[in-house]
PDB file of N, CA, C and O in Angstrom:
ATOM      1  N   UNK A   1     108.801  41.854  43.856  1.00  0.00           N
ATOM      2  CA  UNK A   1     107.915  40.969  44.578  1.00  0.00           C
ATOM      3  C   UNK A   1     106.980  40.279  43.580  1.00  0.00           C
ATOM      4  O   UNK A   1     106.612  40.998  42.651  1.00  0.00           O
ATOM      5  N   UNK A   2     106.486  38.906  43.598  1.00  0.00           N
ATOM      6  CA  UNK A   2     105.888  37.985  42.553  1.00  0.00           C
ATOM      7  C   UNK A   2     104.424  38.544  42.942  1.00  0.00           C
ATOM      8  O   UNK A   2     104.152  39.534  43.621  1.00  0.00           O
ATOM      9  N   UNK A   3     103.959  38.047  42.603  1.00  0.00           N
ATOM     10  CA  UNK A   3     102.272  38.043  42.509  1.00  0.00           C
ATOM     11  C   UNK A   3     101.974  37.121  43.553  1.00  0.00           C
ATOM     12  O   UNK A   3     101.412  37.416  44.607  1.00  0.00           O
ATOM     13  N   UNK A   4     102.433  35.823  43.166  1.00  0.00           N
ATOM     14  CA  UNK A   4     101.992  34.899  44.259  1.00  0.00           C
ATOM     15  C   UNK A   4     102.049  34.679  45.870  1.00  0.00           C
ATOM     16  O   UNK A   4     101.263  34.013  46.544  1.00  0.00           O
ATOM     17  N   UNK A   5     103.131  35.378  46.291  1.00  0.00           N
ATOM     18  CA  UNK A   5     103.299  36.443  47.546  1.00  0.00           C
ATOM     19  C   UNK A   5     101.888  36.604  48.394  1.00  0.00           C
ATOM     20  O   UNK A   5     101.486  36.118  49.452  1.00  0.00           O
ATOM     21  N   UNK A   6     101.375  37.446  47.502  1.00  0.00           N
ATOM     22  CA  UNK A   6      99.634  38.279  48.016  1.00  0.00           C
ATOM     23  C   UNK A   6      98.622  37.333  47.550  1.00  0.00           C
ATOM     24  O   UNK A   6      97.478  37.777  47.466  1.00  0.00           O
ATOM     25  N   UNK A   7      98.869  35.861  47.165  1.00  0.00           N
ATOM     26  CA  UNK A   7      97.732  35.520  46.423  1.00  0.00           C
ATOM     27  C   UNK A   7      95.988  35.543  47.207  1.00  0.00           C
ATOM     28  O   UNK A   7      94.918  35.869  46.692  1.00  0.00           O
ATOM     29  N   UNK A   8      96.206  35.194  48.212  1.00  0.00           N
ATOM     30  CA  UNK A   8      94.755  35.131  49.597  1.00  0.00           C
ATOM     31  C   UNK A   8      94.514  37.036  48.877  1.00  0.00           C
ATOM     32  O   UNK A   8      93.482  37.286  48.254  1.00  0.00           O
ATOM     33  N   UNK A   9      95.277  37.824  49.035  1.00  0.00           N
ATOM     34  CA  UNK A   9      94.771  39.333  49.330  1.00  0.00           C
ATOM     35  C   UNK A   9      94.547  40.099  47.713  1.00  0.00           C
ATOM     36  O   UNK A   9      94.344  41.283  47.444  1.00  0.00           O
ATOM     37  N   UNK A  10      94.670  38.950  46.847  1.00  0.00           N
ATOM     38  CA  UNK A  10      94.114  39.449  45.525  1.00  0.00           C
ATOM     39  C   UNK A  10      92.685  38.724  44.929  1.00  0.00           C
ATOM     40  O   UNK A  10      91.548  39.180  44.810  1.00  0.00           O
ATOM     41  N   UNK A  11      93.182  37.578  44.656  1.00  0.00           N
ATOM     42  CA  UNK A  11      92.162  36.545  44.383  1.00  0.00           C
ATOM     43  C   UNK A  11      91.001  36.572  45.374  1.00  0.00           C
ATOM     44  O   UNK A  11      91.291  36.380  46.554  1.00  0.00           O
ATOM     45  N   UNK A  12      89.877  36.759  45.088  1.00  0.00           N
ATOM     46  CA  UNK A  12      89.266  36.741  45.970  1.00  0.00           C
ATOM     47  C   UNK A  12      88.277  34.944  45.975  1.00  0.00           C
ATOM     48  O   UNK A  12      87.835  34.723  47.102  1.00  0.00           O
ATOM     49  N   UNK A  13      88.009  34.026  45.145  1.00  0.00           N
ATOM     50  CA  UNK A  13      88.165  32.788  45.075  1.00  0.00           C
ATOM     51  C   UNK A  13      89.549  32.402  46.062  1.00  0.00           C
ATOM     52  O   UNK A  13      89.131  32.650  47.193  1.00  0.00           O
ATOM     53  N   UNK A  14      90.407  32.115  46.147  1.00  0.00           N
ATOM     54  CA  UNK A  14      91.293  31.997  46.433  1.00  0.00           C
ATOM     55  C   UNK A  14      91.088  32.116  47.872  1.00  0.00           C
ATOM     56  O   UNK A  14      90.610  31.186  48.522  1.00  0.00           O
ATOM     57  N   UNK A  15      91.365  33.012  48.293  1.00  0.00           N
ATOM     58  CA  UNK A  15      91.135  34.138  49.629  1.00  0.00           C
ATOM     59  C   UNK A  15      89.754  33.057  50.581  1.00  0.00           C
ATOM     60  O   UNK A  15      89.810  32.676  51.751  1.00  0.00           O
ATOM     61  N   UNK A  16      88.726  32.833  49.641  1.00  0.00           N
ATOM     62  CA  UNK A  16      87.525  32.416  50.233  1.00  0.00           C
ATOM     63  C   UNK A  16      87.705  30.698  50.503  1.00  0.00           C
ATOM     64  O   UNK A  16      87.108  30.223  51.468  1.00  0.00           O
ATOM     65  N   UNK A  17      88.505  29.833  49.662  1.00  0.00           N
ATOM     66  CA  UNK A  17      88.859  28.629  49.352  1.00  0.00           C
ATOM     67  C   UNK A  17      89.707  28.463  50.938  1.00  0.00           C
ATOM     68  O   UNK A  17      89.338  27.804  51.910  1.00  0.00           O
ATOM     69  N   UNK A  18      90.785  29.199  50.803  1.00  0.00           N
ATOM     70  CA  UNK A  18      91.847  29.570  51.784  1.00  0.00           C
ATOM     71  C   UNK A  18      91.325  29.457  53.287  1.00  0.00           C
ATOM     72  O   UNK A  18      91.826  28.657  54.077  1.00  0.00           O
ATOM     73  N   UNK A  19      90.180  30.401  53.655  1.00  0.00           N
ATOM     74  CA  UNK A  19      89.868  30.610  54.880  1.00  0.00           C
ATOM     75  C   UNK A  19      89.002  29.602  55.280  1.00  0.00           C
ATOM     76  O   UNK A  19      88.707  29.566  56.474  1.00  0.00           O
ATOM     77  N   UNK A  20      88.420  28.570  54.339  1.00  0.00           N
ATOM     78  CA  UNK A  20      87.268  27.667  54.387  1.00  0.00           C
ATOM     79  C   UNK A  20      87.992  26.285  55.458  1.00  0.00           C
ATOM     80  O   UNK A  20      87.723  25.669  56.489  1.00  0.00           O
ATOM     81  N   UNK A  21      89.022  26.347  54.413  1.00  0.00           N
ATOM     82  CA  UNK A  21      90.395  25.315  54.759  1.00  0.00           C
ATOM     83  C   UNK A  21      90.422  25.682  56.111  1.00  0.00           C
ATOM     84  O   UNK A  21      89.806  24.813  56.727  1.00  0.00           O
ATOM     85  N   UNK A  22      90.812  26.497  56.826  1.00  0.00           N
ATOM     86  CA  UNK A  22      91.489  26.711  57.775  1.00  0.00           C
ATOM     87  C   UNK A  22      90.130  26.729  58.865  1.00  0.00           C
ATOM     88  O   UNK A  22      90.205  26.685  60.092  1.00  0.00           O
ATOM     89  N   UNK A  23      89.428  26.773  58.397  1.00  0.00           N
ATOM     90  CA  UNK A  23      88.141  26.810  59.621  1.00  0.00           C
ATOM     91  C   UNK A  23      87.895  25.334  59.522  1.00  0.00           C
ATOM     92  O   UNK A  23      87.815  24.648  60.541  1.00  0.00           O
ATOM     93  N   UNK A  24      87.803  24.950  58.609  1.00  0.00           N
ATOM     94  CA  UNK A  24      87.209  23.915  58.784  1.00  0.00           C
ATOM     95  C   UNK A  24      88.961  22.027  59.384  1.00  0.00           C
ATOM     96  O   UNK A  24      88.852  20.825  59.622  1.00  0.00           O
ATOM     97  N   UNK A  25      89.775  22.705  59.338  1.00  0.00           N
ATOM     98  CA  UNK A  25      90.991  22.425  59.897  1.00  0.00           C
ATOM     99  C   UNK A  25      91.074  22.590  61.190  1.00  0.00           C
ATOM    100  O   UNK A  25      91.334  21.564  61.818  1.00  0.00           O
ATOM    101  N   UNK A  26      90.954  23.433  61.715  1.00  0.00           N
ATOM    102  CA  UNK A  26      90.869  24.330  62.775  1.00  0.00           C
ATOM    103  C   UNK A  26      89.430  23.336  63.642  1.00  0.00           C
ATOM    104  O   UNK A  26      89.487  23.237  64.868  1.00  0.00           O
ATOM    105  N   UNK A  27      88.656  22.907  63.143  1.00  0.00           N
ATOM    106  CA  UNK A  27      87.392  22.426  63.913  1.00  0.00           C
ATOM    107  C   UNK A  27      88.046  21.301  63.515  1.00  0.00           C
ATOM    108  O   UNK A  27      88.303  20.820  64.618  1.00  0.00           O
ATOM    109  N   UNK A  28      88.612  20.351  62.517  1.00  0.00           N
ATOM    110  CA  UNK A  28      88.702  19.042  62.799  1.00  0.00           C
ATOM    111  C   UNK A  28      89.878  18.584  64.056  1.00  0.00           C
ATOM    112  O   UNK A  28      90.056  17.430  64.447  1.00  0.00           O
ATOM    113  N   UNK A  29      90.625  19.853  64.564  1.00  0.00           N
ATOM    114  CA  UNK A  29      91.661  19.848  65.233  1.00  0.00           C
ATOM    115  C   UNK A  29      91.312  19.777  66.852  1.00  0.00           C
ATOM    116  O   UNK A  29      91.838  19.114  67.745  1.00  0.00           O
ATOM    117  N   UNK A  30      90.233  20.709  66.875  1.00  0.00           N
ATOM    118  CA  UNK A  30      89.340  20.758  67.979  1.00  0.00           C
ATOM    119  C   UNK A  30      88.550  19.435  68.289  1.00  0.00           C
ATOM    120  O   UNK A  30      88.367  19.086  69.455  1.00  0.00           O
ATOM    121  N   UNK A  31      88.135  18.783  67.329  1.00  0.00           N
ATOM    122  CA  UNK A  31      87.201  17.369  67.485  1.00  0.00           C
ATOM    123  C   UNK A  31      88.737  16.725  68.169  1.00  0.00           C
ATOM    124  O   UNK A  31      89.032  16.774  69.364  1.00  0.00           O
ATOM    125  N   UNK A  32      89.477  16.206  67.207  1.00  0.00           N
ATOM    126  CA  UNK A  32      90.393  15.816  67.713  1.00  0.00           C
ATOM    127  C   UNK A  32      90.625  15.690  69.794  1.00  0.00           C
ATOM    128  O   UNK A  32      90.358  14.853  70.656  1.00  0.00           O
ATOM    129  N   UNK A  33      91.276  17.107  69.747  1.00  0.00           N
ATOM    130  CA  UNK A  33      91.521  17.585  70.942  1.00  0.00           C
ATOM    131  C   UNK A  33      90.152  17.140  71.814  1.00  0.00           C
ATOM    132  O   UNK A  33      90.443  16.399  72.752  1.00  0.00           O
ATOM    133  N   UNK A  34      88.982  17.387  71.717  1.00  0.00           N
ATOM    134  CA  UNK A  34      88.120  16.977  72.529  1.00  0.00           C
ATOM    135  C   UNK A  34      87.508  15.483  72.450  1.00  0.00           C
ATOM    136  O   UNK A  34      86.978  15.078  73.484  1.00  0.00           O
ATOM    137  N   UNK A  35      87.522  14.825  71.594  1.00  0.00           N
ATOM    138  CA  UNK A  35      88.071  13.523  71.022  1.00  0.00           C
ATOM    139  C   UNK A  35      88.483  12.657  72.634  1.00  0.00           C
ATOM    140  O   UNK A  35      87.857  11.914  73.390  1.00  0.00           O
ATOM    141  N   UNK A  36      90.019  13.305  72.611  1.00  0.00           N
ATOM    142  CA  UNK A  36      90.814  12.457  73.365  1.00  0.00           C
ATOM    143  C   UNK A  36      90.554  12.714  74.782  1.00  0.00           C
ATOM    144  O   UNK A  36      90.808  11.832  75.602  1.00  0.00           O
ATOM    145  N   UNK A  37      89.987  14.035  75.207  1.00  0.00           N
ATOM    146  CA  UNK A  37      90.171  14.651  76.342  1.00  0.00           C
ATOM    147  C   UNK A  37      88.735  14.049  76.931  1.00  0.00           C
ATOM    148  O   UNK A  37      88.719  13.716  78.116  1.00  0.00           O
ATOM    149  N   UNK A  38      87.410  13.886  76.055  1.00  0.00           N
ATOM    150  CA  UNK A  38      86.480  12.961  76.369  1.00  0.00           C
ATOM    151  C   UNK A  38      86.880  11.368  77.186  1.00  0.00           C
ATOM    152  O   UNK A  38      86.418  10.861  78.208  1.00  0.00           O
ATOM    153  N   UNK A  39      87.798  10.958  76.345  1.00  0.00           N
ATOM    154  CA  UNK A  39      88.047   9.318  76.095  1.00  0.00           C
ATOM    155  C   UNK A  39      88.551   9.180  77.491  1.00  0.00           C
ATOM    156  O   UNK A  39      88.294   8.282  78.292  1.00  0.00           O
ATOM    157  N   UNK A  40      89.276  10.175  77.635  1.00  0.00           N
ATOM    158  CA  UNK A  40      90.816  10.021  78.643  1.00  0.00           C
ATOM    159  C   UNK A  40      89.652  10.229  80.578  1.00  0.00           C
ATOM    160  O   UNK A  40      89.751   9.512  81.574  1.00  0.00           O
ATOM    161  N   UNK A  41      88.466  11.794  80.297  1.00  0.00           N
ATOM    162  CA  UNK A  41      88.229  11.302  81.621  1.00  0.00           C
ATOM    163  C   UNK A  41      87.104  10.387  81.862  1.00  0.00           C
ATOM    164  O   UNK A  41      86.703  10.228  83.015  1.00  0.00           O
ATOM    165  N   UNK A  42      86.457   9.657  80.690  1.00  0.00           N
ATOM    166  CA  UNK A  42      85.850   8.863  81.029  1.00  0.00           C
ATOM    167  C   UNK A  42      86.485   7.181  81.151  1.00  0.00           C
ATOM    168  O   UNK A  42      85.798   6.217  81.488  1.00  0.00           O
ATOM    169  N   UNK A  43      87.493   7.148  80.901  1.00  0.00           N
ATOM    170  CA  UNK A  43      87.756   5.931  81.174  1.00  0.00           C
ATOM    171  C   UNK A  43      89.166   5.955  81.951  1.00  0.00           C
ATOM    172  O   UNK A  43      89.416   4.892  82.520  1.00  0.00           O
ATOM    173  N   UNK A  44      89.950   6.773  82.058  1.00  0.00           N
ATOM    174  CA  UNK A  44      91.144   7.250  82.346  1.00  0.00           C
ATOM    175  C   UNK A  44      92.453   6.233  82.336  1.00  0.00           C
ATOM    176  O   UNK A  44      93.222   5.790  83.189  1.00  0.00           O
ATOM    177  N   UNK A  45      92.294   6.113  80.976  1.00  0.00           N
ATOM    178  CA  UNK A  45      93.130   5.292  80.564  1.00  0.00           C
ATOM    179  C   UNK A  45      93.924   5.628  79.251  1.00  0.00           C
ATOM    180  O   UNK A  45      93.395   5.509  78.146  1.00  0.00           O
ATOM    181  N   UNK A  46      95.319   6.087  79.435  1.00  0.00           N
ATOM    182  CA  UNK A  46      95.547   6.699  78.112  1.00  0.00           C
ATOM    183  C   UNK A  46      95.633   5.441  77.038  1.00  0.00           C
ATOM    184  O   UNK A  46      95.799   5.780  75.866  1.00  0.00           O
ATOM    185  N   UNK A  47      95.575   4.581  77.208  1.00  0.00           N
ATOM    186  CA  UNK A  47      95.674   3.572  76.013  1.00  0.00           C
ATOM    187  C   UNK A  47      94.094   3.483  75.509  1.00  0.00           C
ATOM    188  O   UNK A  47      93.928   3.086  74.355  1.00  0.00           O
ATOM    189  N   UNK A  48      93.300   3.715  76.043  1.00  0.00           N
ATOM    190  CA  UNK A  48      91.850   3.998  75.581  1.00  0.00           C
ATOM    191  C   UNK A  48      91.700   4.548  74.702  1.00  0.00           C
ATOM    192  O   UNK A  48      91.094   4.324  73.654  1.00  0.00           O
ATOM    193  N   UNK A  49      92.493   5.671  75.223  1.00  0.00           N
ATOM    194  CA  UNK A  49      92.324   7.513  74.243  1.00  0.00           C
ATOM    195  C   UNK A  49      92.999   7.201  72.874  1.00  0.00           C
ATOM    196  O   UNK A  49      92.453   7.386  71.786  1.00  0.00           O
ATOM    197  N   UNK A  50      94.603   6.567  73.112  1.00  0.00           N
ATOM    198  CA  UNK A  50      94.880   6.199  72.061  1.00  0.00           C
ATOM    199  C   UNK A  50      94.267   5.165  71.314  1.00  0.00           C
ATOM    200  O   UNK A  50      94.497   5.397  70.127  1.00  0.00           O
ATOM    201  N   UNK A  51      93.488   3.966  71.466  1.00  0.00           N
ATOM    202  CA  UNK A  51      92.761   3.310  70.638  1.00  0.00           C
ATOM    203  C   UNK A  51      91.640   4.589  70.227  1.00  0.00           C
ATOM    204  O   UNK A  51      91.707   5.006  69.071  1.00  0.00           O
ATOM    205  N   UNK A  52      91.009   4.972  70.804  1.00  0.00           N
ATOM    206  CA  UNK A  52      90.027   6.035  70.128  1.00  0.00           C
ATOM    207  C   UNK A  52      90.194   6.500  68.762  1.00  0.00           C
ATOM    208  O   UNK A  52      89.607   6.372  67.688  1.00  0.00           O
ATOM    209  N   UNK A  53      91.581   7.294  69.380  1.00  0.00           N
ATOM    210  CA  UNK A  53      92.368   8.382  68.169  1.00  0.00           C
ATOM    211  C   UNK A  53      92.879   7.669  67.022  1.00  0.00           C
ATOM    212  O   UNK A  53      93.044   8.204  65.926  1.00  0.00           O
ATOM    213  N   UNK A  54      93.217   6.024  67.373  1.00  0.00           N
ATOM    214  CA  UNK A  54      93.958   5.524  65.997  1.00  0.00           C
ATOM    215  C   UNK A  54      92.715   4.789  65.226  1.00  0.00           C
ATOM    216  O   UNK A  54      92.957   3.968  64.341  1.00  0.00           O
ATOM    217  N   UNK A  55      91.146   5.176  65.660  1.00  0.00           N
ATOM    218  CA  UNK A  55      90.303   4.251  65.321  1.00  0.00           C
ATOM    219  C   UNK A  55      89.382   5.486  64.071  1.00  0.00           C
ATOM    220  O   UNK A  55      88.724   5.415  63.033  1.00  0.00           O
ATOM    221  N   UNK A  56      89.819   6.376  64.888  1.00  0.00           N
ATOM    222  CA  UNK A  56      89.641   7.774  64.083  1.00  0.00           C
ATOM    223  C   UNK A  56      90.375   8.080  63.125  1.00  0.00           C
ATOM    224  O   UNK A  56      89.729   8.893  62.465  1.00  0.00           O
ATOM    225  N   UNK A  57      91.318   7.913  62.671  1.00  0.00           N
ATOM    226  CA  UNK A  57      92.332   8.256  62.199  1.00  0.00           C
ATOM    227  C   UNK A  57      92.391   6.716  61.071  1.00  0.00           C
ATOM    228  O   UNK A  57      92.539   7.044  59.894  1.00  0.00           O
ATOM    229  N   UNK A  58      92.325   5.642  61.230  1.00  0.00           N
ATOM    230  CA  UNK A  58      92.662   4.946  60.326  1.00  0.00           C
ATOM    231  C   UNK A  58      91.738   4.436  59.268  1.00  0.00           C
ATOM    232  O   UNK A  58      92.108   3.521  58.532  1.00  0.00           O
ATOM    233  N   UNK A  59      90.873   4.832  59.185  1.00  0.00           N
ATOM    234  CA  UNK A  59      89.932   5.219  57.777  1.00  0.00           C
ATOM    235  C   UNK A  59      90.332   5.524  56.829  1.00  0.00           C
ATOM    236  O   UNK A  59      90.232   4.805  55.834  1.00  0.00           O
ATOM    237  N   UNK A  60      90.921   6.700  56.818  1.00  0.00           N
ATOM    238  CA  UNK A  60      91.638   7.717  56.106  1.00  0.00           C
ATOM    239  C   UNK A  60      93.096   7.071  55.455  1.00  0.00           C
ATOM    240  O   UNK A  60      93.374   6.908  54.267  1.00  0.00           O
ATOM    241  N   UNK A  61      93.875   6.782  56.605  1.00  0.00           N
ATOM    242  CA  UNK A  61      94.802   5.886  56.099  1.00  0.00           C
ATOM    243  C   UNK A  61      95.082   4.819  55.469  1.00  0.00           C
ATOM    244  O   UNK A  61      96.165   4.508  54.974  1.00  0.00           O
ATOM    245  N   UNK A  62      93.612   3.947  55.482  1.00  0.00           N
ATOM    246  CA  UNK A  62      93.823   2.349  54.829  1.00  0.00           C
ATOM    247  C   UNK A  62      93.302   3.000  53.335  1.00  0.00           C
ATOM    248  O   UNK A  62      93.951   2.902  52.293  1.00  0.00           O
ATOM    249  N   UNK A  63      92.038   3.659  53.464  1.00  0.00           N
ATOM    250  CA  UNK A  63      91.347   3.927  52.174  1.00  0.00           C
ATOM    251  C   UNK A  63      91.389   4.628  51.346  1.00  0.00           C
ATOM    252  O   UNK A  63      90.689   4.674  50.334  1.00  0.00           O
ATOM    253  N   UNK A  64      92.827   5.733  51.909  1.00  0.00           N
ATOM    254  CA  UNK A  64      92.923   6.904  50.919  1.00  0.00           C
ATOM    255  C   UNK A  64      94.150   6.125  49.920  1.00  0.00           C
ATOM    256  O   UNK A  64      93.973   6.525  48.770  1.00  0.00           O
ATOM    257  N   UNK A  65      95.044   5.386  49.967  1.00  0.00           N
ATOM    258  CA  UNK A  65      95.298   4.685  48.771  1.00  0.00           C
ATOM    259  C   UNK A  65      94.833   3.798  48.121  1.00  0.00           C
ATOM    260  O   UNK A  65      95.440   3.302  47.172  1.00  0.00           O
ATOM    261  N   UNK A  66      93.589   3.400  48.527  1.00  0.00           N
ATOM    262  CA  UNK A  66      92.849   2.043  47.923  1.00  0.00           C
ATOM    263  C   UNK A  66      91.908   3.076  46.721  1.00  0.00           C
ATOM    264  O   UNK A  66      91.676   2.735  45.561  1.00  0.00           O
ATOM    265  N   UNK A  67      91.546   4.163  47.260  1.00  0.00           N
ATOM    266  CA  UNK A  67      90.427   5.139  46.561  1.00  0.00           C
ATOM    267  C   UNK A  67      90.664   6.260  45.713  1.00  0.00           C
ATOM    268  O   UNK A  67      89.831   6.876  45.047  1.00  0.00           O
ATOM    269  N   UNK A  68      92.147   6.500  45.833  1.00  0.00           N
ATOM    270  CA  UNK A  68      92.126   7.275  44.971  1.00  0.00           C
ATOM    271  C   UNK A  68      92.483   6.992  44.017  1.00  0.00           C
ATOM    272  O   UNK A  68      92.278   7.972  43.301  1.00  0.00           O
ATOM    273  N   UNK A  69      93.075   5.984  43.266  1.00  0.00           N
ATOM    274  CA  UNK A  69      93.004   5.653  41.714  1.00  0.00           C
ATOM    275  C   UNK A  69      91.307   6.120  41.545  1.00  0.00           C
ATOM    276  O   UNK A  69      90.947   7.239  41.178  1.00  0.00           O
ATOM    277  N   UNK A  70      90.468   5.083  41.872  1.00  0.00           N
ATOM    278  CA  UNK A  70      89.328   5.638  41.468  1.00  0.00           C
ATOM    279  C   UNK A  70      88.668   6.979  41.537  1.00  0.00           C
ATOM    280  O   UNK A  70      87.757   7.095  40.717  1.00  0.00           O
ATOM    281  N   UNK A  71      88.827   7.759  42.104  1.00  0.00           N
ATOM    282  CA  UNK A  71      88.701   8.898  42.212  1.00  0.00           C
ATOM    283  C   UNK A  71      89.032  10.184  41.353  1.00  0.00           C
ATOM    284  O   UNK A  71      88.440  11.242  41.142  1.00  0.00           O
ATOM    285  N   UNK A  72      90.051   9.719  41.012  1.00  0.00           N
ATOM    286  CA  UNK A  72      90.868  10.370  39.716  1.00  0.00           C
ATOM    287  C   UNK A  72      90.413  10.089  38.598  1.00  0.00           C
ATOM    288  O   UNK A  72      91.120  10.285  37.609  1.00  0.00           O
ATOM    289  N   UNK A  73      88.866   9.457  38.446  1.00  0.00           N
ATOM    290  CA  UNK A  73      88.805   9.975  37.220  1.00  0.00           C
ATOM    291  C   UNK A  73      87.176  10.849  37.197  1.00  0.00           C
ATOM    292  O   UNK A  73      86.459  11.113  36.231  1.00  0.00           O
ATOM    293  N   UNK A  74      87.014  11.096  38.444  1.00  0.00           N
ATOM    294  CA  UNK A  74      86.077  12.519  39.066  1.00  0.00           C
ATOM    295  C   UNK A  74      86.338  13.705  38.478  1.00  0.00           C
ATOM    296  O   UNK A  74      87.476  13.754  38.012  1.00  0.00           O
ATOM    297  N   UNK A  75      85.562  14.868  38.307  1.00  0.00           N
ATOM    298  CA  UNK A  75      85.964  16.069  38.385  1.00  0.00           C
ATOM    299  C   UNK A  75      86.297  16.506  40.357  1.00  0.00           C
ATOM    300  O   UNK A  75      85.736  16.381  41.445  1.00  0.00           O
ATOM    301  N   UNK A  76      87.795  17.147  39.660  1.00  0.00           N
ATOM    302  CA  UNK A  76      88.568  17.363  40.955  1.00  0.00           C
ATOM    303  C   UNK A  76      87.682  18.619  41.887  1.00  0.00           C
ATOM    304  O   UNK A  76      87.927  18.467  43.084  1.00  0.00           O
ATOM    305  N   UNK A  77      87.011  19.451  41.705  1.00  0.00           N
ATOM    306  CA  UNK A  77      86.522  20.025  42.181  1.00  0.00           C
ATOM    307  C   UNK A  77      85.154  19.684  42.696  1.00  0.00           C
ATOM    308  O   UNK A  77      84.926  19.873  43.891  1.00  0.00           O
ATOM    309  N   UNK A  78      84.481  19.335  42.128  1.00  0.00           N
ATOM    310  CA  UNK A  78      82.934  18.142  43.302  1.00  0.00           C
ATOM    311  C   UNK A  78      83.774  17.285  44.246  1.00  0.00           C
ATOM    312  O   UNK A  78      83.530  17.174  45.448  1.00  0.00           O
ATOM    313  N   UNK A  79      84.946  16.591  43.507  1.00  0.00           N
ATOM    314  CA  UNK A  79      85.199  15.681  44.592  1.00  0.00           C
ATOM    315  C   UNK A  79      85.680  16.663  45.610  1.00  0.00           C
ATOM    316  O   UNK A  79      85.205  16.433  46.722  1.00  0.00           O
ATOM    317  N   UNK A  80      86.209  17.340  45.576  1.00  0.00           N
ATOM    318  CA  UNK A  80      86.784  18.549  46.884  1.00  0.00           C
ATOM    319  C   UNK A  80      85.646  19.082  47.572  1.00  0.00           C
ATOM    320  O   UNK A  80      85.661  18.825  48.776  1.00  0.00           O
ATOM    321  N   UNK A  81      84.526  19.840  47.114  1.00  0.00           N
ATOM    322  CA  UNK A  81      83.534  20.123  47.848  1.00  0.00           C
ATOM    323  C   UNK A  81      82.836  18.890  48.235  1.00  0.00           C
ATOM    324  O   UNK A  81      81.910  19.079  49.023  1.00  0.00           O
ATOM    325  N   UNK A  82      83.039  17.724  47.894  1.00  0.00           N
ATOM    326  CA  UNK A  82      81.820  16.311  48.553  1.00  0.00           C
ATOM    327  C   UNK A  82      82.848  15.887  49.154  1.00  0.00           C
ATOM    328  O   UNK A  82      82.171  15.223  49.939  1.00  0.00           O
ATOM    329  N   UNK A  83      83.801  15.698  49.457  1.00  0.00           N
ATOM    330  CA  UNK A  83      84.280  15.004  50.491  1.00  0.00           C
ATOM    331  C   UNK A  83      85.234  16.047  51.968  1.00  0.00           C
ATOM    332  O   UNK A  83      85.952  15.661  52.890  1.00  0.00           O
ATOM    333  N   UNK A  84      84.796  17.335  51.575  1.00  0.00           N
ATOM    334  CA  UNK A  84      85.094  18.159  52.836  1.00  0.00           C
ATOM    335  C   UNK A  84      83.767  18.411  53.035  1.00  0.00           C
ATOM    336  O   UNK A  84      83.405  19.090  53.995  1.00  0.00           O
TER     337      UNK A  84
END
């Protein structure tokens, strides 16, 4: 068996990095979900909900290839803690 197998249950950096991710995943998943479920009974219109969600969502998509050349020449770790 490799090492990397157990890595969360050795590393304890790792382990702490790991669970941060997932909580904080876990709540953007939930915004999400309540996001749409807001949109949908206040206007009850699923094309609403979907403009909502793609208005949410496309930030990320136009600007994460415009920004990350520049970005890359950050230290990778501030930029990871400042932009989560």
């Amino acid at each position: 068996m490799t090492r990397t197998r157990n890595l969360p249950g050795v590393n304890r950096n790792f382990r702490n990095l790991w669970l941060a991710q997932t909580g904080s995943t876990t709540g953007d998943w939930f915004n999400q979900v309540a996001l749409a479920q807001t949109t949908l009974a206040i206007t009850h219109s699923a094309e609403a909900m979907g403009f909502v969600l793609l208005c949410r969502s496309f930030p990320g998509f136009v600007l994460g290839p415009l920004i990350s050349p520049f970005v890359d020449h950050f230290d990778k770790k501030k930029v990871m803690i400042i932009s989560d």
